[in-house]
N, C-alpha and C positions, 0 to 999 in steps of 0.2 A: 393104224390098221383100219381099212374100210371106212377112211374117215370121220371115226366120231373117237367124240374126247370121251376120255375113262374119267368116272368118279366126277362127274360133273350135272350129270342128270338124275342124281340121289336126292332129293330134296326130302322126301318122305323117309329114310332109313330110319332117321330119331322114334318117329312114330311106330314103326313095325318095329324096332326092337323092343320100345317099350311094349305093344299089344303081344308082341311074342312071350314076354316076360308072363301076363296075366292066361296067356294060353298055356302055357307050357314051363309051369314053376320049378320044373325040375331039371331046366334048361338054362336056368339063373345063371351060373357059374361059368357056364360056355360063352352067353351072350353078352355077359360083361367083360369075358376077356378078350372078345370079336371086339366091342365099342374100345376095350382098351388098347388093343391092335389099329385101330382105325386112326387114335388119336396119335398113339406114338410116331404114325408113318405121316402123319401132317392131312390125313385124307379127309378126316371130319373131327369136329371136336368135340370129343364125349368127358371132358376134365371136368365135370359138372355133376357126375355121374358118380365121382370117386366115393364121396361121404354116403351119397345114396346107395353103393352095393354093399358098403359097409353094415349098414342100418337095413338091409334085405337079407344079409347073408347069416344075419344072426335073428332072425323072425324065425320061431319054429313052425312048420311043417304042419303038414294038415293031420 
């Protein structure tokens, strides 16, 4: 469509989700199941990520 490839011009996503993470902590849980949706569909690969939400998802809270 209109000639450009999808999901090819992301190079930066790793970065803004992690800065989105330190913006918006209460947004954790969303944005790791976005990284985890990205991975399962083959589009980028956030498997790296797995042990780290782990070790986020149980830090408490301000």
């Amino acid at each position: 469509m209109w000639g450009l490839t999808m999901f090819t011009d992301l190079p930066c996503v790793g970065a803004q989700l992690r800065e989105a993470l330190d913006v918006h902590p209460s947004a954790t849980p969303a944005l790791f199941a976005f990284a985890d949706r990205l991975t399962g569909a083959g589009i980028l690969d956030f498997s790296g990520w797995a042990g780290w939400s782990d070790r986020v998802s149980d830090r408490p809270g301000p």
